[in-house]
C-alpha positions as CSV (number, residue, x, y, z in Angstrom):
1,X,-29.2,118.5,-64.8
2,X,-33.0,118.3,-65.5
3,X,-35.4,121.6,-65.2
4,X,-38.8,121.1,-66.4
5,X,-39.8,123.9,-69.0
6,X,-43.2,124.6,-67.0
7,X,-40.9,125.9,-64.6
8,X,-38.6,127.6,-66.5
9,X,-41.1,131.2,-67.3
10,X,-43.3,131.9,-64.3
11,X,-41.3,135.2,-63.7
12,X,-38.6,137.1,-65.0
13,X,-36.8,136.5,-62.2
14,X,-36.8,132.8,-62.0
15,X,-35.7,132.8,-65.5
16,X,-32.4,134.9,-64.2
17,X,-31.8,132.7,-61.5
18,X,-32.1,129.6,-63.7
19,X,-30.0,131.0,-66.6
20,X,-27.3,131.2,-63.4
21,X,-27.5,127.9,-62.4
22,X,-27.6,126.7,-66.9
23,X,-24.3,129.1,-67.2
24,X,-22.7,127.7,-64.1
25,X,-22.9,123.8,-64.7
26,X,-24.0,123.2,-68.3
27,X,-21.5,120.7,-69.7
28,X,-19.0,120.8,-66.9
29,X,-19.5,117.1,-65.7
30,X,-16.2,115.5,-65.8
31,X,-16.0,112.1,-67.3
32,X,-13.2,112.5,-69.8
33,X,-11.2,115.0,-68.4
34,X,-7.8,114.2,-68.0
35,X,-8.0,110.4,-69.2
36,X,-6.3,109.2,-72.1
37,X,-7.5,107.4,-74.7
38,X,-6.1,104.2,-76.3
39,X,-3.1,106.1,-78.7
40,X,-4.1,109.5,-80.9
41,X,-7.9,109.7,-81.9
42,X,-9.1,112.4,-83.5
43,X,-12.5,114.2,-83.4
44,X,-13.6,115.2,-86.9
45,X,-16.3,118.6,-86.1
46,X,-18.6,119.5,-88.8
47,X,-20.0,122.7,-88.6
48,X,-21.8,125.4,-90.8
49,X,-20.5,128.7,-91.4
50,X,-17.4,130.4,-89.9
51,X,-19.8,133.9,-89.0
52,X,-22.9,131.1,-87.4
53,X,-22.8,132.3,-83.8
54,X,-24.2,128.7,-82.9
55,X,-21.4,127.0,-84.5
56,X,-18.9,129.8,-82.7
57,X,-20.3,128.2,-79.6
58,X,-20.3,124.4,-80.6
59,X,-16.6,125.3,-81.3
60,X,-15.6,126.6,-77.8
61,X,-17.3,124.0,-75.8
62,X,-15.5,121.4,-78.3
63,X,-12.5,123.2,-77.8
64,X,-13.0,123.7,-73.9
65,X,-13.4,119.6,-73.6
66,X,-9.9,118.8,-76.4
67,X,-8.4,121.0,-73.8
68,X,-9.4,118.5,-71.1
69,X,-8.6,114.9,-72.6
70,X,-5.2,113.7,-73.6
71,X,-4.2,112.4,-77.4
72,X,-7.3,114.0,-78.4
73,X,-7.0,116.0,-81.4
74,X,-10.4,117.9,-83.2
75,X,-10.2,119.0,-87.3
76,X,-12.9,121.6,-87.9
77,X,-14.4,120.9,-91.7
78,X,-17.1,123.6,-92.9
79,X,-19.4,123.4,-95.9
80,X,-18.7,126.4,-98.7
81,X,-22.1,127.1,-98.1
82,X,-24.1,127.0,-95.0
83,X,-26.8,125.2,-96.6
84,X,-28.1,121.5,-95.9
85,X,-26.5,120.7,-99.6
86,X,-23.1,121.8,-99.2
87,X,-22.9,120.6,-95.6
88,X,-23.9,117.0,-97.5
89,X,-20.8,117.0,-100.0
90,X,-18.5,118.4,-96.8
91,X,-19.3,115.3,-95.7
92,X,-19.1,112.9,-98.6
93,X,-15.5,114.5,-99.2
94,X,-14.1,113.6,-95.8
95,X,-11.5,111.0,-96.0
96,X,-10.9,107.6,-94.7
97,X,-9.3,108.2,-91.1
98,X,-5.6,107.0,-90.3
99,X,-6.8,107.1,-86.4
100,X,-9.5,106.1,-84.3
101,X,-12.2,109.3,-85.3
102,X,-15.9,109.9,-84.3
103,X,-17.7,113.0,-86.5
104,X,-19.6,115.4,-84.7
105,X,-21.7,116.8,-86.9
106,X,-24.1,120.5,-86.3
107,X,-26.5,119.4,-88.8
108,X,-28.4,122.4,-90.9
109,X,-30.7,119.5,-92.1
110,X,-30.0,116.1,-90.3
111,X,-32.6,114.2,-92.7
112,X,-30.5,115.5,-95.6
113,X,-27.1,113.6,-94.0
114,X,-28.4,110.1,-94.2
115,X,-26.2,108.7,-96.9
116,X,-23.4,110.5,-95.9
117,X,-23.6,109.1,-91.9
118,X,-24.3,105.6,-93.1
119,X,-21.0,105.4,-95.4
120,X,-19.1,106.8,-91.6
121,X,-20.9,104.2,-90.0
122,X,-20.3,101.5,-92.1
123,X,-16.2,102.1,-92.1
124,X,-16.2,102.4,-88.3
125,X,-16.4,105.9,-88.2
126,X,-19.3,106.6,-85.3
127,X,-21.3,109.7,-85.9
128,X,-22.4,112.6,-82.9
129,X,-25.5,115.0,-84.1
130,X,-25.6,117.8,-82.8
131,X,-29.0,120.3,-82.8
132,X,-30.9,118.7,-85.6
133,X,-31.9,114.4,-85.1
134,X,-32.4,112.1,-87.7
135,X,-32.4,108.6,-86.4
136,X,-32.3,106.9,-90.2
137,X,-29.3,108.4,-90.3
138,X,-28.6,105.3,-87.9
139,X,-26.2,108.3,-86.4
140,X,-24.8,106.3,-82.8
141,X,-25.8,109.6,-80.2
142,X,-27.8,112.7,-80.6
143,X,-27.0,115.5,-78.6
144,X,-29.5,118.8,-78.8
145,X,-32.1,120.9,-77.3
146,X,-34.9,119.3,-75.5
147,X,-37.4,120.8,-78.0
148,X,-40.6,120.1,-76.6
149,X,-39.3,121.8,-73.5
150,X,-38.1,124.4,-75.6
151,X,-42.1,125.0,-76.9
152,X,-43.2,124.9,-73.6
153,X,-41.4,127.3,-72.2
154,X,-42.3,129.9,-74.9
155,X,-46.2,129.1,-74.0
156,X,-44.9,129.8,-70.4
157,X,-43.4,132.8,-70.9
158,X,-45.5,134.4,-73.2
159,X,-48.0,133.4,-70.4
160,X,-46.6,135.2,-67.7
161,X,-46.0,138.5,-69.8
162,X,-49.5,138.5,-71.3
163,X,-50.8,140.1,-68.0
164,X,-54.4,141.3,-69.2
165,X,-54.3,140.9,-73.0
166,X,-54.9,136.9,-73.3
167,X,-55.8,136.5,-77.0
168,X,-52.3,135.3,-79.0
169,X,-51.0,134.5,-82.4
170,X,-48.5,131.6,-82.9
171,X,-46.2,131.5,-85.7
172,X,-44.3,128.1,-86.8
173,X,-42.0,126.3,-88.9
174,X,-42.4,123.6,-91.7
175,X,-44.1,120.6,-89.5
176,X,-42.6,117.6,-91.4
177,X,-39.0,118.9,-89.3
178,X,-39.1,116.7,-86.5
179,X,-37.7,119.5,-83.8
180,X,-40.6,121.5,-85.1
181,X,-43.0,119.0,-84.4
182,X,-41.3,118.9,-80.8
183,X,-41.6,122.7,-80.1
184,X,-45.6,123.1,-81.6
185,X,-46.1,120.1,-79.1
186,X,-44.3,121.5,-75.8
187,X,-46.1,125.1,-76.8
188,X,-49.7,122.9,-76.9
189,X,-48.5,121.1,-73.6
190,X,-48.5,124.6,-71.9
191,X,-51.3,126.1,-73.2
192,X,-53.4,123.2,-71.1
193,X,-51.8,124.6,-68.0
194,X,-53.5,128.1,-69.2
195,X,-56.7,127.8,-70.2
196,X,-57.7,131.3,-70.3
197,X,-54.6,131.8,-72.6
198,X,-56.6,132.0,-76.2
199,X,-54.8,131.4,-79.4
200,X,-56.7,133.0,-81.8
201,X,-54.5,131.7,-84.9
202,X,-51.7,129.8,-85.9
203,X,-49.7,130.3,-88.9
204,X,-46.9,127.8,-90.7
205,X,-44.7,129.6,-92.4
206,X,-43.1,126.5,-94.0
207,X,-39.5,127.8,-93.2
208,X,-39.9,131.1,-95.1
209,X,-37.9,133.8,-93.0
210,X,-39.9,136.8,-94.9
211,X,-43.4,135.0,-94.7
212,X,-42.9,134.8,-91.3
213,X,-42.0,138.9,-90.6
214,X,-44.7,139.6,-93.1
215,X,-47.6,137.6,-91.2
216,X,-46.1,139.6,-88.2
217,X,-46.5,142.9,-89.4
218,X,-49.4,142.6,-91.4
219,X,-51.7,140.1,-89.1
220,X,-50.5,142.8,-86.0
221,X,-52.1,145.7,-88.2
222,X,-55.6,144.0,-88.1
223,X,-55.5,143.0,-84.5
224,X,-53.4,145.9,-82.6
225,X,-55.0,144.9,-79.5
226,X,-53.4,141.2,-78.8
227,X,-51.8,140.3,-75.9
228,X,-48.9,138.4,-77.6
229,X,-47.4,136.5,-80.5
230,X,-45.2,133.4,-79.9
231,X,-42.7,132.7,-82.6
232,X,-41.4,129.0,-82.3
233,X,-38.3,129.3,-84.6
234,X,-35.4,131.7,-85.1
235,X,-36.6,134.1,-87.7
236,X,-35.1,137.4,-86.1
237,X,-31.2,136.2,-86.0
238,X,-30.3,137.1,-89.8
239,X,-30.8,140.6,-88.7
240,X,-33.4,143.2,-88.5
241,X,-33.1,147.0,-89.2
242,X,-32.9,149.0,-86.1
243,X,-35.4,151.5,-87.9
244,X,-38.0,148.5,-88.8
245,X,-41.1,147.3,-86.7
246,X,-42.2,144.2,-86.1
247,X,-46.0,144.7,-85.1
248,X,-48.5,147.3,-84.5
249,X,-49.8,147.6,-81.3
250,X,-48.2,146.7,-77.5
251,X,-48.5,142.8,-77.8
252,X,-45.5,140.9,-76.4
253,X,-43.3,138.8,-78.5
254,X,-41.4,135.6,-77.3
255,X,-39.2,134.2,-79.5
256,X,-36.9,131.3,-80.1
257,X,-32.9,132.5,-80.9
258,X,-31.0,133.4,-78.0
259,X,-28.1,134.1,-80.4
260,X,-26.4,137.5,-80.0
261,X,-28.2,139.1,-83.2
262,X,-31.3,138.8,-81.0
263,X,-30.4,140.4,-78.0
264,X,-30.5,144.4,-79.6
265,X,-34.1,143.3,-80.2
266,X,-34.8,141.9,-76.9
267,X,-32.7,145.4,-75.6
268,X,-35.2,148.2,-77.7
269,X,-38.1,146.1,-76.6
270,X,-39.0,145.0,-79.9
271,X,-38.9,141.7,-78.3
272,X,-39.8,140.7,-75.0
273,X,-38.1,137.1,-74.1
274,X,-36.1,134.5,-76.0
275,X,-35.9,130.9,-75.4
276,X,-32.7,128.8,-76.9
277,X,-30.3,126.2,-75.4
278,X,-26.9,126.7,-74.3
279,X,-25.1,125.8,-77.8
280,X,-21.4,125.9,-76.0
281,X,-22.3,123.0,-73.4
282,X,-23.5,121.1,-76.3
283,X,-20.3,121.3,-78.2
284,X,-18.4,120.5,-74.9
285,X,-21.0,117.7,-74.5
286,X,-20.7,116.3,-77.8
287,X,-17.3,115.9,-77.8
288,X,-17.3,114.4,-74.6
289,X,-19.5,111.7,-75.3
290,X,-17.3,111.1,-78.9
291,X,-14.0,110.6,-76.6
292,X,-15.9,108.3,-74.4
293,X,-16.7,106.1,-77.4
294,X,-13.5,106.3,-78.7
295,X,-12.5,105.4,-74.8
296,X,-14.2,102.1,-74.9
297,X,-15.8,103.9,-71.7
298,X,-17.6,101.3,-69.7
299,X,-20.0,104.1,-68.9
300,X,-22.9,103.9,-71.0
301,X,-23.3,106.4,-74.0
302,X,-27.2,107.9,-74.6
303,X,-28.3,110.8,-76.2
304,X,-28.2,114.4,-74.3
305,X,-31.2,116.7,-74.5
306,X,-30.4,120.2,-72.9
307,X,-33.3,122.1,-71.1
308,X,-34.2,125.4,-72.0
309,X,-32.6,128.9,-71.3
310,X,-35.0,131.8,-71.2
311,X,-33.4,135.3,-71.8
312,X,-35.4,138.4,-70.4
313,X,-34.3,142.1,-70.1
314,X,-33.4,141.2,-66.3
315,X,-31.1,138.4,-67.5
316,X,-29.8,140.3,-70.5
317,X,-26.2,141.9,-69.5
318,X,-25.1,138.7,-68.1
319,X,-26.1,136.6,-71.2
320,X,-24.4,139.1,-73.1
321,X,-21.4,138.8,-71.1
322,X,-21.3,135.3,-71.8
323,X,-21.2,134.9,-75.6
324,X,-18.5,137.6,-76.0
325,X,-16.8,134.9,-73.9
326,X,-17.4,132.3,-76.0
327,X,-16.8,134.3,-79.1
328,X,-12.9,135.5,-77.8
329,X,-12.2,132.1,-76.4
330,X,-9.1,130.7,-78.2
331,X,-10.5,128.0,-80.8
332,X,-8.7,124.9,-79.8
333,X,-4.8,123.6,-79.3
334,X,-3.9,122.9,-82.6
335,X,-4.2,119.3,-83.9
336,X,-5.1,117.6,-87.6
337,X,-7.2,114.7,-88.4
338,X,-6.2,112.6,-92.0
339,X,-3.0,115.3,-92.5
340,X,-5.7,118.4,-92.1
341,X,-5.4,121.6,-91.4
342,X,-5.0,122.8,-87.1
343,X,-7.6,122.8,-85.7
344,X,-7.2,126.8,-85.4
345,X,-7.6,127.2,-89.1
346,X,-11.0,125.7,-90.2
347,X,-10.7,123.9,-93.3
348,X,-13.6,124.4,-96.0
349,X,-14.6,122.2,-98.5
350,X,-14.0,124.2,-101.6
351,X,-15.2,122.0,-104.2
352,X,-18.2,124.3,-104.5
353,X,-16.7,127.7,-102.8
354,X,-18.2,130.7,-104.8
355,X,-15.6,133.8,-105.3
């Protein structure tokens, strides 16, 4: 399913009836399902942390597909340390397969992983990326957000929501990340399509979660009267004090994160939209395109970019609804890949686990 992202924001409204139509048929196309591949396989899913609400919902939607194919079996491997690092060694310490395996991998840093991915690659071991791209890796599909979509619809929304007020701040990441790139593009690409929508400044926070809030708080004070700031990555989901502002002033804030940790903000009205992707149709997609290369599918295998979902108070009870699914959904039938651990247990690599 394709939406355009210049679609995606005009109202509130048509971003609760396309959140509807993302919940009802992301990753529920059926190629897979009930086949069997050739003998046991395995699928080998990398994640990040155990309490990462995006790797929660990679899980399910892996989980939801294992449930689906026959001889299938998934082995869940988590770094000690849900940085790009640790993810790195995770990898490095995964043993040779016994069975036909393809790694799907929720890379922190993909660009970090190229080593690691090669040595897969290079035993017969094909690699999935999930989220984060790094085509050196030589990785064989990519399966993520389409991020330039994902920039554009945060110019579109904050568009619509900036009735009167039409002066805005933008705030992003590190550009030498590609998906950052993407986003700062797809945000530009809607701006054309308002041209009385004036960015007075942009700011690059180079990745730094408390530079970020700072520049918020701080920049808000000297301009209380902006219509709105645009924040193209995900610096609200480590949590923010209920008791702690985020601007001065009545400008509206769009942000990137629809993880659950965002939604009390988007509830008190500290923030005003969020733009994400829906991470449990890219776990179930992910895995579905590894079976199918395991498959010898004659269908051919290409890389998945997911469009947009845009969360607004009218859309927010039914979001909400929907990842405390995801979160109670039973992990996956159990199943071990190399003599692992079931795949209900998550095994960690513990060779640098701190007490």
């Amino acid at each position: 399913m394709s939406v355009r992202a210049s679609k995606i924001s005009k109202t509130p409204a048509l971003a609760c009836r396309i959140l509807v139509l993302l919940v009802a048929f992301g990753g529920c196309d059926d190629f897979g399902s009930g086949r069997t591949a050739p003998g046991r396989c395995a699928v080998v899913l990398v994640g990040t942390r155990s309490d990462d609400p995006v790797w929660q919902a990679v899980r399910a939607g892996a989980a939801r597909f294992s449930r689906e194919a026959r001889n299938l079996r998934l082995e869940e491997v988590l770094p000690s340390t849900s940085t790009p690092i640790a993810q790195k060694t995770a990898l490095e310490r995964i043993e040779t397969p016994s069975v036909p395996t393809v790694a799907c991998v929720l890379a922190i840093d993909a660009r970090l992983l190229v080593q690691p991915i090669r040595r897969f690659m290079a035993r017969g071991t094909q690699v999935v990326l999930i989220g984060d791209d790094a085509p050196q890796t030589r990785r064989r599909v990519f399966v993520g957000a389409d991020e330039q979509a994902v920039g554009e619809a945060i110019g579109e929304t904050l568009a619509s929501l900036c009735k009167t007020r039409r002066t805005v701040m933008v705030v992003h990441d590190d550009r030498g990340s590609e998906r950052s790139v993407l986003r700062h593009e797809g945000f530009q690409r809607a701006r054309l399509m308002h041209p009385d929508l004036r960015v007075l400044r942009e700011f690059d926070c180079l990745g730094d979660r408390g530079k970020a809030l700072k520049l918020l708080y701080e920049t808000s004070e000297r301009f209380p009267d902006l219509g709105g700031w645009a924040l193209l990555d995900d610096w609200l989901r480590d949590g923010v004090p209920a008791d702690r502002r985020l601007l001065h002033g009545a400008a509206r804030i769009v942000s990137y994160g629809t993880v659950p940790g965002n939604l009390r903000l988007l509830e008190d009205g500290r923030v005003h939209a969020l733009v994400g992707v829906d991470w449990e149709a890219l776990g179930y997609r992910a895995v579905q395109l590894a079976y199918q290369l395991l498959s010898l599918s004659v269908l051919p295998v290409r890389d998945y970019k997911a469009p947009p979902v845009v969360v607004t108070k009218e859309n927010l009870a039914e979001y909400r609804t929907r990842w405390q699914g995801i979160i109670s959904r039973p992990a996956s039938q159990p199943g071990a890949h190399s003599g692992g651990r079931p795949t209900g247990t998550p095994r960690t690599d513990r060779s640098r686990q701190t007490p």
